[in-house]
Structures are given as C-alpha cells and as structure tokens.
Backbone as JSON, one array per atom type, in Angstrom:
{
  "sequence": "XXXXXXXXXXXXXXXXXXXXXXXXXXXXXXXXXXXXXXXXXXXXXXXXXXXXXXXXXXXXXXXXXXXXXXXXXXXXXXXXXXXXXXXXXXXXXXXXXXXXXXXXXXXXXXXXXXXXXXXXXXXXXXXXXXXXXXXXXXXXXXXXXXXXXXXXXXXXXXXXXXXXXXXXXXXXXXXXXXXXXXXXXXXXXXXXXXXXXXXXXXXXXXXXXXXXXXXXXXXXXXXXXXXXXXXXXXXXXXXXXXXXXXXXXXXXXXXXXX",
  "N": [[0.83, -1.2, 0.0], [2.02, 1.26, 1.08], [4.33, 1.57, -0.95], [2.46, 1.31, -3.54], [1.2, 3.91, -2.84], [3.21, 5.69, -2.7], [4.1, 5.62, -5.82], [2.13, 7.27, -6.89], [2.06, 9.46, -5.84], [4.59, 10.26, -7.01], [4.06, 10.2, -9.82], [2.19, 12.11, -9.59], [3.61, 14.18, -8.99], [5.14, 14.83, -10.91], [3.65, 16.55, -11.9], [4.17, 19.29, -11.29], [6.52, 22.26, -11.6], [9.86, 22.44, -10.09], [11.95, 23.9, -10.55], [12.7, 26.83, -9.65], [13.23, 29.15, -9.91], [11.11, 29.48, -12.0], [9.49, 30.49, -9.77], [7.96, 32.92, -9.28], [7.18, 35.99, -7.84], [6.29, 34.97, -5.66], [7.32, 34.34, -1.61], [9.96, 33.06, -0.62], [9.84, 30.85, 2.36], [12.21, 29.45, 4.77], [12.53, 26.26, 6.03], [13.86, 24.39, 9.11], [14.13, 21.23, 9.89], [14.55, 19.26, 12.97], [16.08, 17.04, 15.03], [14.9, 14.46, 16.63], [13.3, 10.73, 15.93], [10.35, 11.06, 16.07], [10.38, 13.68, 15.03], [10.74, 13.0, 12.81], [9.47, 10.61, 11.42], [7.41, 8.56, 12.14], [4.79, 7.72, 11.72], [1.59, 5.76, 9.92], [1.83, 5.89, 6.45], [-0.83, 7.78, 4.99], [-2.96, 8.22, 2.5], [-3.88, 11.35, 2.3], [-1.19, 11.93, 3.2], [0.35, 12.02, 0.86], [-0.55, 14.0, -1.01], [-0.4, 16.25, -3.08], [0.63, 19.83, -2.37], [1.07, 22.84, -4.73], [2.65, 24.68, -3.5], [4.35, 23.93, -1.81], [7.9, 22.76, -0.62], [10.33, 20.43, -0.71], [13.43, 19.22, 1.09], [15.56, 17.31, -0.34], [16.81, 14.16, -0.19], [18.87, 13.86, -2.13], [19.31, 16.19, -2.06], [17.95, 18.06, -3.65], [15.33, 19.68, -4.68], [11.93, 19.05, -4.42], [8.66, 18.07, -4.54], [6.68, 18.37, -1.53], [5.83, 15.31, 0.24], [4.94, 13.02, 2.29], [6.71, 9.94, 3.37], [8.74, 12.56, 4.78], [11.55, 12.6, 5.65], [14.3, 10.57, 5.62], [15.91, 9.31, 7.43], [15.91, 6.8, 8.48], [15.32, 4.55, 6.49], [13.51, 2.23, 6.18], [12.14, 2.84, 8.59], [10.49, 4.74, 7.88], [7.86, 7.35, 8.25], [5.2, 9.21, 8.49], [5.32, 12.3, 9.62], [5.7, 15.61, 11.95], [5.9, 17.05, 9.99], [5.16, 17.88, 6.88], [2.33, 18.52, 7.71], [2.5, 20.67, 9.14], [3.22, 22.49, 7.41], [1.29, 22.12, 5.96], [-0.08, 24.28, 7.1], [1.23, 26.29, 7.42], [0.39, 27.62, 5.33], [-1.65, 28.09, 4.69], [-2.03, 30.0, 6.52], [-0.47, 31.56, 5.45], [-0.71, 32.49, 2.45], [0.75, 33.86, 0.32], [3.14, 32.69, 0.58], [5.47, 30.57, -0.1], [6.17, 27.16, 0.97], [9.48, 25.66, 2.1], [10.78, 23.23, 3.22], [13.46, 21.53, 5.19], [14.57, 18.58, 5.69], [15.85, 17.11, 8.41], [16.12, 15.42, 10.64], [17.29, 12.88, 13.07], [16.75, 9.3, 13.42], [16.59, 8.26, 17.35], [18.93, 9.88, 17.73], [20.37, 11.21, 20.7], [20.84, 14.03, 22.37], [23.68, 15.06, 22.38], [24.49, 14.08, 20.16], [24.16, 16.18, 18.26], [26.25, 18.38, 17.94], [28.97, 19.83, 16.64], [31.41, 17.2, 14.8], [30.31, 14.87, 16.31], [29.12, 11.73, 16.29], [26.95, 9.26, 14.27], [27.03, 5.97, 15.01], [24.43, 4.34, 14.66], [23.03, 5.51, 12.78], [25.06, 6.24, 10.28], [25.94, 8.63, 10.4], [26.35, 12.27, 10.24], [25.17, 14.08, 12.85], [24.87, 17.01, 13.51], [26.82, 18.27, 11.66], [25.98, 17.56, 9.13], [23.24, 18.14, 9.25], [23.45, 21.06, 9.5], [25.52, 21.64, 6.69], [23.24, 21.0, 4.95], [21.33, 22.8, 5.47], [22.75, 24.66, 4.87], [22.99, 24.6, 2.02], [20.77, 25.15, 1.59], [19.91, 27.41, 2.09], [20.43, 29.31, -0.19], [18.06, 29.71, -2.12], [15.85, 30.67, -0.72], [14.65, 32.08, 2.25], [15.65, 31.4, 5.69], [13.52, 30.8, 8.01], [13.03, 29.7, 10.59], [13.07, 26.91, 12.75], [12.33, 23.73, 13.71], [12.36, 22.02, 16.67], [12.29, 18.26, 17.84], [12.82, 16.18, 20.18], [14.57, 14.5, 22.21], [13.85, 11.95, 23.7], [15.99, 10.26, 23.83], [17.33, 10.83, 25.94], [16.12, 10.79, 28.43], [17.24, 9.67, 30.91], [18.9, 9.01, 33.79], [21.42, 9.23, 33.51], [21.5, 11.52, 31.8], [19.1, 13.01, 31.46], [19.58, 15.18, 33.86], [21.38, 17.12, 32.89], [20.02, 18.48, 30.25], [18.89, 20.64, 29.73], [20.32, 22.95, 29.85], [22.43, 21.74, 27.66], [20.27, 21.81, 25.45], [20.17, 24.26, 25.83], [22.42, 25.29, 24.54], [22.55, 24.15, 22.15], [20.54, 25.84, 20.6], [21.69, 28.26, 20.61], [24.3, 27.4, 19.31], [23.42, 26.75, 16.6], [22.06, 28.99, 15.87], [24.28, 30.6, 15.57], [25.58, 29.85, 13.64], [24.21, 30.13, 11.18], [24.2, 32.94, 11.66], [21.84, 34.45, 12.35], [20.63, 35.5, 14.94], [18.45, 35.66, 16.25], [16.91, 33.75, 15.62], [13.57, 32.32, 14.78], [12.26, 29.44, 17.51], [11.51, 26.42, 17.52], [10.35, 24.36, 20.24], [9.18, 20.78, 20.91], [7.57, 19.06, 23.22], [8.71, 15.93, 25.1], [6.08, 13.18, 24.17], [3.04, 12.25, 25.85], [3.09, 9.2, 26.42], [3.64, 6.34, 28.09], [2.22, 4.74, 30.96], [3.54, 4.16, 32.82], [5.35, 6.1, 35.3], [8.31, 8.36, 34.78], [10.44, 9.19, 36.03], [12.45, 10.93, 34.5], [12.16, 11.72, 32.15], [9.99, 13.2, 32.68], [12.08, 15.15, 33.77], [13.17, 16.04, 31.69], [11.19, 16.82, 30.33], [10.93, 19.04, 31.24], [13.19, 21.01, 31.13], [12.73, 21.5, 28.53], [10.46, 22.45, 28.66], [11.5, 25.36, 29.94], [13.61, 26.08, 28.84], [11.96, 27.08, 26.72], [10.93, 29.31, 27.95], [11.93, 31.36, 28.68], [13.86, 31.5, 26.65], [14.55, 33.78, 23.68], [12.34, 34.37, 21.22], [11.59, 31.65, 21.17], [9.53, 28.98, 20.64], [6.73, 26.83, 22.04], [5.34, 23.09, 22.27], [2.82, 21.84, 22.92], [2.34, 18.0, 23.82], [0.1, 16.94, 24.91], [-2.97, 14.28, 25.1], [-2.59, 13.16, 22.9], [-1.82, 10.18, 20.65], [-0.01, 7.21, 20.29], [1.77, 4.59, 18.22], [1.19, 2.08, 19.03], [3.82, 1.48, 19.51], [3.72, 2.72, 22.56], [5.92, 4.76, 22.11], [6.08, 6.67, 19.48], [4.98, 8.9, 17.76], [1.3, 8.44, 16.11], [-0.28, 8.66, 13.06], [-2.28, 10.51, 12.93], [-1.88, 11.79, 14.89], [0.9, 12.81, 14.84], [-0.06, 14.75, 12.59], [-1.15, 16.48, 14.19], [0.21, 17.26, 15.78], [1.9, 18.54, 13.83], [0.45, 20.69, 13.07], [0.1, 22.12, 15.71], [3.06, 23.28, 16.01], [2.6, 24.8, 13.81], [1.25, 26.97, 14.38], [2.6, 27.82, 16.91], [5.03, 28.77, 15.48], [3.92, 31.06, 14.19], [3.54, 32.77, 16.16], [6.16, 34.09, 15.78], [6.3, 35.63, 13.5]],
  "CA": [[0.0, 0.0, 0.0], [3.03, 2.21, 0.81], [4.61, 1.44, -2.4], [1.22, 2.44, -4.48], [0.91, 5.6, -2.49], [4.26, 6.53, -3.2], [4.29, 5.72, -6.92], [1.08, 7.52, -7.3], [2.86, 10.4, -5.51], [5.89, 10.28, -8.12], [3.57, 10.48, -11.01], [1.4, 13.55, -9.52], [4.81, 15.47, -8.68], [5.79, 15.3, -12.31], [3.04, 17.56, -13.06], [4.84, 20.16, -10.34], [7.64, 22.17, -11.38], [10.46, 22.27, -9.3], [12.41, 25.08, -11.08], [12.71, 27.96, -8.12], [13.51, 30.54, -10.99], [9.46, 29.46, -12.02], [8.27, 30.96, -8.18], [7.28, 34.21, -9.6], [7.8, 36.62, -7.31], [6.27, 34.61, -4.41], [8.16, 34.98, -1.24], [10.29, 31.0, -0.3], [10.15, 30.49, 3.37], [12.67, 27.65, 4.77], [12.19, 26.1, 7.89], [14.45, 23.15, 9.25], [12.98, 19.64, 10.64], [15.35, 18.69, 13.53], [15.63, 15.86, 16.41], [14.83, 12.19, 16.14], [12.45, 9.98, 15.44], [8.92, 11.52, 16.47], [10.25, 14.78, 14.13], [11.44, 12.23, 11.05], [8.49, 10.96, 11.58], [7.0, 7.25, 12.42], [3.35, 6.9, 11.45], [1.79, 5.1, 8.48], [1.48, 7.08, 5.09], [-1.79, 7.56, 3.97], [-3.31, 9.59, 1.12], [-3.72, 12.73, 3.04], [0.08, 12.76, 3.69], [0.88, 12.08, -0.37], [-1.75, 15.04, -1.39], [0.41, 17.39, -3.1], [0.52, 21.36, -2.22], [1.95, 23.44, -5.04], [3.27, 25.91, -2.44], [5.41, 23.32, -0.37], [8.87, 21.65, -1.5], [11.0, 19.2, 0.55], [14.98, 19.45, 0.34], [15.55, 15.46, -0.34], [18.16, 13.07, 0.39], [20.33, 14.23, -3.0], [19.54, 17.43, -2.02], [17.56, 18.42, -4.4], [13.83, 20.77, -4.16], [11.1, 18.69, -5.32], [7.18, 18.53, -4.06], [6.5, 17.24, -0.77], [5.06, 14.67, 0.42], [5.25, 12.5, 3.45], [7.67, 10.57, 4.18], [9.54, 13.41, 4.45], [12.95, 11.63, 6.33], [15.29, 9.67, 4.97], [17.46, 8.84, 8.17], [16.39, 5.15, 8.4], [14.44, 4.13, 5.08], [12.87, 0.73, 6.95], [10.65, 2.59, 9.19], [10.3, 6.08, 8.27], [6.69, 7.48, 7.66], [4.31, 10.17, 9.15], [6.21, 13.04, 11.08], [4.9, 17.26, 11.63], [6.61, 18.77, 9.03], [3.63, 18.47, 5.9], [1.17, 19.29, 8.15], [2.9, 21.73, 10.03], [3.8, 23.14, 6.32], [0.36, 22.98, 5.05], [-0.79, 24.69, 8.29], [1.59, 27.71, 7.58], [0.58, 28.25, 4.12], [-2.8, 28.22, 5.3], [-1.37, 30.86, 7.52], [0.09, 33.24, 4.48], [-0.97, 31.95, 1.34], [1.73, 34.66, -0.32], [4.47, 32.29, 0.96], [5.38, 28.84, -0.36], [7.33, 26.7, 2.09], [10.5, 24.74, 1.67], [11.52, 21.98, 4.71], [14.55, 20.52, 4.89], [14.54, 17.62, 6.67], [17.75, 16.6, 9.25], [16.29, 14.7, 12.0], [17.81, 11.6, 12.65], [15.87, 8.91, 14.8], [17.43, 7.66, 17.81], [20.12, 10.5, 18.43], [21.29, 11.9, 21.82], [21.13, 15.57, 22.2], [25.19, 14.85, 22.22], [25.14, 13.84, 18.7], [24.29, 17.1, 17.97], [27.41, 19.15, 18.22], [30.11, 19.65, 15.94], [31.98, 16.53, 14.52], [29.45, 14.25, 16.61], [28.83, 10.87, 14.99], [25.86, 8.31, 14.9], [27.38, 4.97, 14.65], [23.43, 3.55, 13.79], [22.92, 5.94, 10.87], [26.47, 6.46, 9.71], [25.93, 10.11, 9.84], [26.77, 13.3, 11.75], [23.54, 14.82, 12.45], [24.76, 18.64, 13.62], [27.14, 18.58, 10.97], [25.1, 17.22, 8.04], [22.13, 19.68, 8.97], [24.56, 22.13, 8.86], [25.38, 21.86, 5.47], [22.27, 20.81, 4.31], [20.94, 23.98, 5.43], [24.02, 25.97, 4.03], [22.77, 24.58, 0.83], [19.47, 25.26, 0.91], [19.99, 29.18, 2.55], [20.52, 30.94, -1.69], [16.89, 29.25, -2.55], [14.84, 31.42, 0.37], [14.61, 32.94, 3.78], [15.37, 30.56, 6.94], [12.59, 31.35, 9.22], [12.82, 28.66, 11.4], [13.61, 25.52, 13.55], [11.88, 22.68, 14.59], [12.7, 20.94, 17.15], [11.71, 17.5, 19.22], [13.65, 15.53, 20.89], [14.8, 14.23, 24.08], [13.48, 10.36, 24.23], [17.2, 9.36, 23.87], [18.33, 12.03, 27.25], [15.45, 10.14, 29.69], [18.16, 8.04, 31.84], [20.0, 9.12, 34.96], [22.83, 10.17, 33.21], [21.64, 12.47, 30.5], [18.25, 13.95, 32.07], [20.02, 16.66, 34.16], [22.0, 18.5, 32.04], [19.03, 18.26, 29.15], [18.14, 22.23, 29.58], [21.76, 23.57, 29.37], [22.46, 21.23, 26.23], [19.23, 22.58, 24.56], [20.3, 26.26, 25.43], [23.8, 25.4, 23.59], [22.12, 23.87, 20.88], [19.76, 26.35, 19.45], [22.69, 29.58, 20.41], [25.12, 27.07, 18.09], [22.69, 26.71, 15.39], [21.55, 30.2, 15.28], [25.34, 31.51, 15.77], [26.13, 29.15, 12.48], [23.33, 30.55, 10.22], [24.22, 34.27, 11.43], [20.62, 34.98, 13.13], [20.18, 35.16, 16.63], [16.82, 35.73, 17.02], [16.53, 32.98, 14.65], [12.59, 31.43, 15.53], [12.66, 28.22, 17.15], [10.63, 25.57, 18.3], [10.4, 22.58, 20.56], [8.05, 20.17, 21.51], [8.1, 18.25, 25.23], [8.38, 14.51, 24.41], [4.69, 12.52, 24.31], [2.86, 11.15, 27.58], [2.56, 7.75, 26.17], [3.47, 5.61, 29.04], [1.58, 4.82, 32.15], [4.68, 3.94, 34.2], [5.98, 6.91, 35.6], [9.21, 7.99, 34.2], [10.74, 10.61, 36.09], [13.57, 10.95, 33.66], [11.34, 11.81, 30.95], [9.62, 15.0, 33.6], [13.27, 16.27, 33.75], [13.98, 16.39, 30.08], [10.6, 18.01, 29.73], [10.51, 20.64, 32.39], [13.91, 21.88, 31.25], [12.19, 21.5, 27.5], [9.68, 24.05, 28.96], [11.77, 26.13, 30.61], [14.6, 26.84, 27.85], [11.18, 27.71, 25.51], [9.94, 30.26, 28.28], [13.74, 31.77, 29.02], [15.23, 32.25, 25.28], [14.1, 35.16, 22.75], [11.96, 33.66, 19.8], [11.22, 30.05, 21.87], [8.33, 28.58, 21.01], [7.09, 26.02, 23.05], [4.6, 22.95, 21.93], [2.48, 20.21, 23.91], [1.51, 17.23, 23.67], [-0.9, 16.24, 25.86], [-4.02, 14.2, 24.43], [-2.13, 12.49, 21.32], [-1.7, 8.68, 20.94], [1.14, 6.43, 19.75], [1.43, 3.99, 17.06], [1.33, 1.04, 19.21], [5.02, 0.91, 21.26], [4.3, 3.77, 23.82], [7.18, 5.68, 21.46], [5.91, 7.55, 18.13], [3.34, 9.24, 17.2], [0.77, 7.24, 15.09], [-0.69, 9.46, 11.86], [-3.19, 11.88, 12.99], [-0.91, 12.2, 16.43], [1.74, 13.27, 14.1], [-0.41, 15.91, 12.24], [-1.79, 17.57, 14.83], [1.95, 17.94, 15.92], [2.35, 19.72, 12.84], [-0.41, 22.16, 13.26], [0.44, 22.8, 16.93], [3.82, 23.76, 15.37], [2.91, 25.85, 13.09], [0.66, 27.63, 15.47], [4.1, 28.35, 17.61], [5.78, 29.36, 14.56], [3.33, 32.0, 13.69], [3.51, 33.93, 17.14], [7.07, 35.31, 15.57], [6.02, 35.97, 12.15]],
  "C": [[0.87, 1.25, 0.0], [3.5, 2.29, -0.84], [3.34, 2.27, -3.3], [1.12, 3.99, -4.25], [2.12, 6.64, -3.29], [4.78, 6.38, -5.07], [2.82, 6.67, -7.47], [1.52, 9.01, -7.05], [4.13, 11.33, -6.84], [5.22, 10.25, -9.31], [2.72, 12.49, -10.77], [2.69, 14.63, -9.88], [4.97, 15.9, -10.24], [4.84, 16.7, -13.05], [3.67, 19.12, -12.4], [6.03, 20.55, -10.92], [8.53, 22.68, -10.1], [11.53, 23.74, -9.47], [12.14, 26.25, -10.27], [12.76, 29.16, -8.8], [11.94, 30.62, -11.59], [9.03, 30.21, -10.89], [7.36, 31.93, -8.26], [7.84, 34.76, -8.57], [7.14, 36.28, -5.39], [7.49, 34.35, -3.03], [8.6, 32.7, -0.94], [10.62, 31.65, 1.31], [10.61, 28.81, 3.83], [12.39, 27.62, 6.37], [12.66, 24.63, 7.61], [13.59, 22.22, 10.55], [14.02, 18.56, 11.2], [15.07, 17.8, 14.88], [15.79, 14.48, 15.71], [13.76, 12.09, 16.04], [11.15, 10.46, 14.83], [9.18, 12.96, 15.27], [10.58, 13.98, 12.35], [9.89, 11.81, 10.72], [8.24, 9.41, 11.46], [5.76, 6.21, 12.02], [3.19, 6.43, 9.97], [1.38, 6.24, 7.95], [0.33, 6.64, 4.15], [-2.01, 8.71, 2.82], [-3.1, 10.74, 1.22], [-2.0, 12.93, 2.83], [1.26, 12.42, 2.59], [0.34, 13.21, -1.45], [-0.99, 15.74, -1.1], [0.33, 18.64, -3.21], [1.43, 21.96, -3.41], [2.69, 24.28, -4.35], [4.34, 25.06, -1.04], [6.25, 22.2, -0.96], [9.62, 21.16, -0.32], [12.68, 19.13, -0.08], [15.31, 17.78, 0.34], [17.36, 15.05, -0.02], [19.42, 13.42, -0.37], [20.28, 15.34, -2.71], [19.55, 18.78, -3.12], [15.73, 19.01, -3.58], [13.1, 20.03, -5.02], [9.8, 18.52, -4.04], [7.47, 18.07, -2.85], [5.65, 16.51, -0.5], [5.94, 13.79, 1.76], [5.28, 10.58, 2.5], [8.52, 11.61, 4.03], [11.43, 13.25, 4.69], [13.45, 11.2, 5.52], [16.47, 9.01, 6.83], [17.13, 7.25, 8.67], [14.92, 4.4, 7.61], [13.17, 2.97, 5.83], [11.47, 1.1, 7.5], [10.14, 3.77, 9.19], [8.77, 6.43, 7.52], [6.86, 8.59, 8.38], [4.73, 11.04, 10.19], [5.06, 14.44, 11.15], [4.65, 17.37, 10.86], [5.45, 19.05, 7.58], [3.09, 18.93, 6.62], [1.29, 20.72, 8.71], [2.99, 22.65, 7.98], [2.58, 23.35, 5.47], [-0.54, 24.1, 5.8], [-0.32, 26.43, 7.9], [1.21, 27.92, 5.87], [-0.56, 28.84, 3.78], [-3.02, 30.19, 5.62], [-1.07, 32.15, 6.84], [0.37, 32.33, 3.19], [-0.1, 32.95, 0.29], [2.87, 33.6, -0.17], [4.4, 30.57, 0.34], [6.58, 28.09, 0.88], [8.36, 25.82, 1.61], [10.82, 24.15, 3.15], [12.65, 21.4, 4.01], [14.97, 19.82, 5.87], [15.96, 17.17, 7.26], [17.52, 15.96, 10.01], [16.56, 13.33, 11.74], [17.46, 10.8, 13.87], [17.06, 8.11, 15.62], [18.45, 8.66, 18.79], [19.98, 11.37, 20.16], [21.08, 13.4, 21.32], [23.15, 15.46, 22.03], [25.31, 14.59, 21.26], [24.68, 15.15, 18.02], [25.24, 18.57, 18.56], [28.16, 18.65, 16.88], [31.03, 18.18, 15.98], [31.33, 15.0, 15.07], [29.22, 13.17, 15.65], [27.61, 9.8, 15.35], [25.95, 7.19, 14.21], [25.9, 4.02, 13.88], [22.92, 4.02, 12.7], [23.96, 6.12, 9.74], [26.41, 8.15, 8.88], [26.46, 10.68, 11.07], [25.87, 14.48, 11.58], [23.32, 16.18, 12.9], [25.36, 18.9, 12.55], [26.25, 19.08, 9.11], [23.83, 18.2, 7.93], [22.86, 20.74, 8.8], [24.97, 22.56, 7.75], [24.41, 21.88, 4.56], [21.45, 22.45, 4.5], [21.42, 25.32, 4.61], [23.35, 25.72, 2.05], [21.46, 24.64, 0.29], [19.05, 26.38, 0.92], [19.66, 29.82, 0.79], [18.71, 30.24, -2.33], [15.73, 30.33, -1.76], [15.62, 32.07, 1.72], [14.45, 31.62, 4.64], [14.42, 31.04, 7.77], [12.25, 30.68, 10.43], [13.11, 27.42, 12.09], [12.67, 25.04, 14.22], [12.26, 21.73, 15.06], [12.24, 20.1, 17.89], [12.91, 16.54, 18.78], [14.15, 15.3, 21.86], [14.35, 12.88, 24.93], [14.55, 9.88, 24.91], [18.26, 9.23, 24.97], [17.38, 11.18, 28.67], [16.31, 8.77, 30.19], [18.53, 9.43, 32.31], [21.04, 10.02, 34.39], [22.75, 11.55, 32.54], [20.71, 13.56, 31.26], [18.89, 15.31, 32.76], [21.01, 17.26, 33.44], [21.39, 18.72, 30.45], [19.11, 20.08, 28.61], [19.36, 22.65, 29.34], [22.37, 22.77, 27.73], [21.53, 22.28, 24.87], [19.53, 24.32, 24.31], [21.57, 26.32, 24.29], [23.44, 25.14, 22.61], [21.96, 25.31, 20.12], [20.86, 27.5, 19.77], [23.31, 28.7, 19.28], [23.84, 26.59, 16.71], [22.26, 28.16, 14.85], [22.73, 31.27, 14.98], [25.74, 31.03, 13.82], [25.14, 29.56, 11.5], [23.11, 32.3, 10.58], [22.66, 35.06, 11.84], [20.35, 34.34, 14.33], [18.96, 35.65, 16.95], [15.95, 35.13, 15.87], [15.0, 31.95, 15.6], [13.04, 30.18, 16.15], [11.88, 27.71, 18.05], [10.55, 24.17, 18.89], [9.33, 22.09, 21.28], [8.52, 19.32, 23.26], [7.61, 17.06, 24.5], [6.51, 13.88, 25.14], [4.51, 11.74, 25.98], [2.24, 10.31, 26.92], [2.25, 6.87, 27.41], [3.13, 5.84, 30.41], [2.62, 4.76, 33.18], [5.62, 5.03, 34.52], [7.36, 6.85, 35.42], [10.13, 9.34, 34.73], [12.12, 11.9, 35.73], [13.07, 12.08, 32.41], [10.64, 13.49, 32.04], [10.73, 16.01, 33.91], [13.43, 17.1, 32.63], [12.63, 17.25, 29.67], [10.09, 19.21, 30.31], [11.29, 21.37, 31.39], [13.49, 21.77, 29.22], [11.42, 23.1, 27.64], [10.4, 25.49, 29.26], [12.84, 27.09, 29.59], [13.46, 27.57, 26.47], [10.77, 29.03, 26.56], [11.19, 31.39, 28.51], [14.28, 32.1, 28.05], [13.97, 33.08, 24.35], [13.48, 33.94, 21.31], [12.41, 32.34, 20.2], [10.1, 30.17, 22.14], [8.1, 27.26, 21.57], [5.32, 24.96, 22.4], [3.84, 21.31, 22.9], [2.17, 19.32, 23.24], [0.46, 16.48, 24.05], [-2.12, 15.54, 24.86], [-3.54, 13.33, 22.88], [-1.81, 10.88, 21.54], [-0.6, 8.0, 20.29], [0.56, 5.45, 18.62], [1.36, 2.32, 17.22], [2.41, 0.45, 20.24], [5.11, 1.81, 21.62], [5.64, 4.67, 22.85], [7.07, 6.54, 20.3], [4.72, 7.77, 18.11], [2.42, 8.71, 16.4], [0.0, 9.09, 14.16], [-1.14, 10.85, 12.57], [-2.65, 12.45, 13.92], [-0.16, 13.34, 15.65], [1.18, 14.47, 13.4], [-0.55, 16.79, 12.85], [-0.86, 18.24, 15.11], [2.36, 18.68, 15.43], [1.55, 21.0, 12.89], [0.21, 22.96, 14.59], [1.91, 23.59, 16.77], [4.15, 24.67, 14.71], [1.92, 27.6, 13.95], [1.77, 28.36, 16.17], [4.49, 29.06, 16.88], [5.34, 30.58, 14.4], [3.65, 33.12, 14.58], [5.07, 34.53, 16.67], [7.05, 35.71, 14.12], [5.66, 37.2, 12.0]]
}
C-alpha cells in the first residue's frame, strides 16, 4: 500500500515544477525539521500525507527541491513514515498563502542531544547529524529565507545520566545553530516529548521541564504540547493523525514570531 501511495505520488509530482527561478515573485520560506524519530516521523502514510501542495517543497536526500510529500525523512528508510513537518507546512501556508514553504529535513531517529554538536557521529545511521544539517541547510539558505527551527527531541536524554543536564544542552544547541546561520533571534521551536506511558518515568519530567523552561527563558522560543495524542502502538511515536496535529500545533508556535 506504501509502495502504491508513493508511486502515485511520483507520477502527480511530475506535473509540479520544481524550477525555483518558475516561483514568480512569491516569497520562499525555509524552515528546518530537527531531532529524532517523532520529528522524522513514524506513522503510516496515507493519502492525506501524499496530497500534493503546489506551495510546499521538501529538500531530499540528493539534495535536491522537489514537491513534498510525506515521508519526508530519509534517516532510516525501513521505518520512516508520518512526522509534523507536511502538516505543520500545510498549516503555515494556510497561515500566508503569499508564501510557499521549503523543509529541509535533518532529524535523525534515535540520536542523543550529544550527537548534535560539531563533529558528533551516529554509529546507527552512519551520519553526523549537527554537521550534516549544517550543510544541508548551508545549501538550501541561496533558494529562500530561513525562518525557522523545529525541534523534538529528548526520548534518547530520559536516563540518569543524561536527564540533568538536558536544559543547558538545549540552550547550547539552538545559540550554536543560530550563531552558524548568522541569526540570533533565529525562531525556534520545541516540543516536550509525548505522555505515552503509564509507568511513571521521572527521567522523561526532567527532560521536559527543562524542554519548557529553555522555551519560556530564550528570545523567539516557542514552546509545543503534547498532551491528548496517541502512539502507534510501542508507547514511542506518534501514530498518523498524532503526528499531524503535531504539525499544526507547530505551526501555530511558529506563527507567534512571524
């Protein structure tokens, strides 16, 4: 069924061009799609999330601008489906129908706030997932206007070891991301990981206090819940419609610095 969707997908696109010098004089807003899993994105891919927007392109794996469509990921082919970033992308276009959007996807499922830093490596994707967004961004900057960061993440920080120093990580993050793209009052947004499981986890209430706290504390930090959303089965990803709403609530955030 995947397969069909996505060849049905790959015939629509063709009628889309891709050509950025075509935009007219519409304005390109980019916005990056960072973290793990829950932002790559986990759920299944139905119709809805192959239902293509002329006004929204996806920076792909060669690193190339073509339509989007969900999946939007690439960082582990096997199980990647249903994340925000369409919805969140048809939410903002919604939002300012002058603007077309461009995502460029970086999250990589699995990682450590520690694999994001400089030279950082992730022995299960065989990537380096501050670097690699890094460039990927650098190469998608002469196409549009960055307006943005999304971020979730923080499954990988719920242990003992990692949980307390979650909120100081996160503050270093988004300063080194916004110092490396030359805007410091570059938007940015993070979600507090999902209340899936019943078994109290109080690992998981560290990583998302100091989630809250670095969105209520830094300049242009938006901040997004999840309360009320359901998984896809293992207590750990969002299942489809979970995943959309994610994206709306997202773009909702986004808007308050627009």
């Amino acid at each position: 069924m995947k397969r069909m969707l996505w060849m049905a997908a790959v015939l629509i696109a063709s009628a889309f061009t891709t050509d950025l010098t075509k935009q007219g004089n519409r304005k390109i807003h980019i916005y990056i799609l960072a973290g793990q899993s829950n932002m790559a994105g986990r759920g299944t891919v139905e119709a809805i999330d192959t239902t293509l927007n002329p006004h929204i392109f996806m920076f792909n794996k060669e690193e190339q601008w073509v339509p989007a469509r969900e999946p939007l990921a690439f960082d582990k082919p096997k199980v990647v489906g249903v994340g925000p970033g369409f919805a969140f992308a048809n939410a903002m276009v919604k939002a300012d129908p002058s603007a077309d959007i461009y995502l460029v996807p970086c999250a990589v499922g699995g990682t450590r706030i520690d694999l994001w830093q400089p030279g950082a490596y992730d022995s299960a994707t065989k990537t380096h997932p501050y670097d690699d967004a890094l460039r990927r961004i650098q190469k998608a900057i002469p196409s549009g206007e960055v307006k943005g960061i999304l971020w979730h993440q923080g499954e990988s920080d719920c242990n003992p070891g990692l949980s307390g120093s979650y909120e100081q990580k996160l503050r270093v993050l988004i300063n080194r991301f916004r110092t490396a793209l030359d805007k410091p009052d570059l938007p940015f947004v993070v979600g507090e990981i999902a209340h899936f499981r019943t078994i109290p986890n109080p690992d998981k209430d560290i990583v998302n206090k100091a989630i809250k706290n670095v969105a209520s504390t830094t300049l242009n930090c938006g901040y997004v819940e999840t309360q009320g959303l359901q998984h896809r089965g293992d207590t750990l990803h969002f299942d489809s419609p979970s995943a959309r709403e994610v994206g709306k609530r997202y773009a909702f955030a986004m808007q308050q610095f627009l």
